[in-house]
N, C-alpha and C positions, 0 to 999 in steps of 0.2 A: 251845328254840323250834324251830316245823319248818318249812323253809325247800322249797318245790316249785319243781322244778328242770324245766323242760321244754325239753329240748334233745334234737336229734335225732344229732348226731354223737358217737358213742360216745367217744371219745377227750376232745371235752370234756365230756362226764356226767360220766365218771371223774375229771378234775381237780376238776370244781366239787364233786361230791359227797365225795370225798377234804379237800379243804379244809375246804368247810364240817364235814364230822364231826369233824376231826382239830380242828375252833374249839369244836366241844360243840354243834351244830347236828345236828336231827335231821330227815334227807332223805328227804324223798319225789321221787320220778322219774316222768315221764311224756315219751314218745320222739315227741308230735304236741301240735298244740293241741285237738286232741279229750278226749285221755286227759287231758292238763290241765287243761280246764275241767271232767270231771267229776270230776278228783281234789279241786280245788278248792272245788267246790260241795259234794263228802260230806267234806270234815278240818278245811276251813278255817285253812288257815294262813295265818300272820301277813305273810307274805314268799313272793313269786315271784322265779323268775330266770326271764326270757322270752326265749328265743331269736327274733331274730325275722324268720330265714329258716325256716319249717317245712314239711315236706310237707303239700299241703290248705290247711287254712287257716294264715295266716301270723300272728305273733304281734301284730301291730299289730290282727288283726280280733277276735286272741282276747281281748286285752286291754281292747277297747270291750266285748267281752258281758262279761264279768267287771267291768268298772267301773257297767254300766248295770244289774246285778244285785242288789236291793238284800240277798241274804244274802253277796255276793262283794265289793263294792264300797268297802271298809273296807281290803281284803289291799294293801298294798303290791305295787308289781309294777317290777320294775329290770330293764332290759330289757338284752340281752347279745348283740352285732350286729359282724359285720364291715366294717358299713358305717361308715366312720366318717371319711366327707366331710365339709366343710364344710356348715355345716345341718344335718345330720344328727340331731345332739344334739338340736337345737332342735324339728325336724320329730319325733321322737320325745318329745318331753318333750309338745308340744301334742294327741299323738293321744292323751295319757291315763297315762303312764307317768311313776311317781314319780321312776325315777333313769334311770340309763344308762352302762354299761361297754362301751369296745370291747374286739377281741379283736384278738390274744390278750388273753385277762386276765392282769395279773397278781394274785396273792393278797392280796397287801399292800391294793392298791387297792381288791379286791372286798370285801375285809373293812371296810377305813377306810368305803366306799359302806354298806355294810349298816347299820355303828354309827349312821350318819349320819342314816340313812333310817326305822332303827328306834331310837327313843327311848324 
């Protein structure tokens, strides 16, 4: 399955992508919410991991045009934030996002989160 990973901080690309391969997940990468929404709109994969401090636009805006697309709108999208105040979760799950990891992640979690969210 191919999981698009849009995160701008090199260090976590390399974890999430590392995990997911090493789970039999095949990644695609994009380092903005730009290059993300058009990866998404030409592969179509099944699962997002949304960062969602991004330079430009932020993952919360990318998420709404991707959810209000009706060839994108289907993709699971799990959002992956170091915000992770109280609310937080919640004020995330409402803008449109199926799941939600804070960071750091760990593996275990993100993996249990994936199984979860994809059935």
């Amino acid at each position: 399955m191919k999981v698009l990973v849009i995160e701008n901080n090199s260090i976590n690309m390399k974890f999430l992508s590392n995990v997911l391969e090493i789970s039999g997940y095949e990644v695609l990468e994009a380092t903005d919410a730009a290059i993300g929404i058009s990866i998404a709109r030409e592969k179509l994969p099944p699962l997002i991991l949304m960062d969602i401090q991004l330079p430009g636009m932020d993952g919360i805006c990318a998420t709404k045009i991707l959810k209000n697309d009706e060839k994108t709108k289907y993709i699971k999208i799990i959002a992956t934030t170091a915000s992770a105040m109280k609310g937080d979760k919640e004020r995330i799950i409402e803008a449109g996002f199926d799941g939600y990891i804070a960071k750091p992640i760990r593996y275990k979690e993100l993996l249990n989160i994936i199984k979860s969210i994809i059935k």
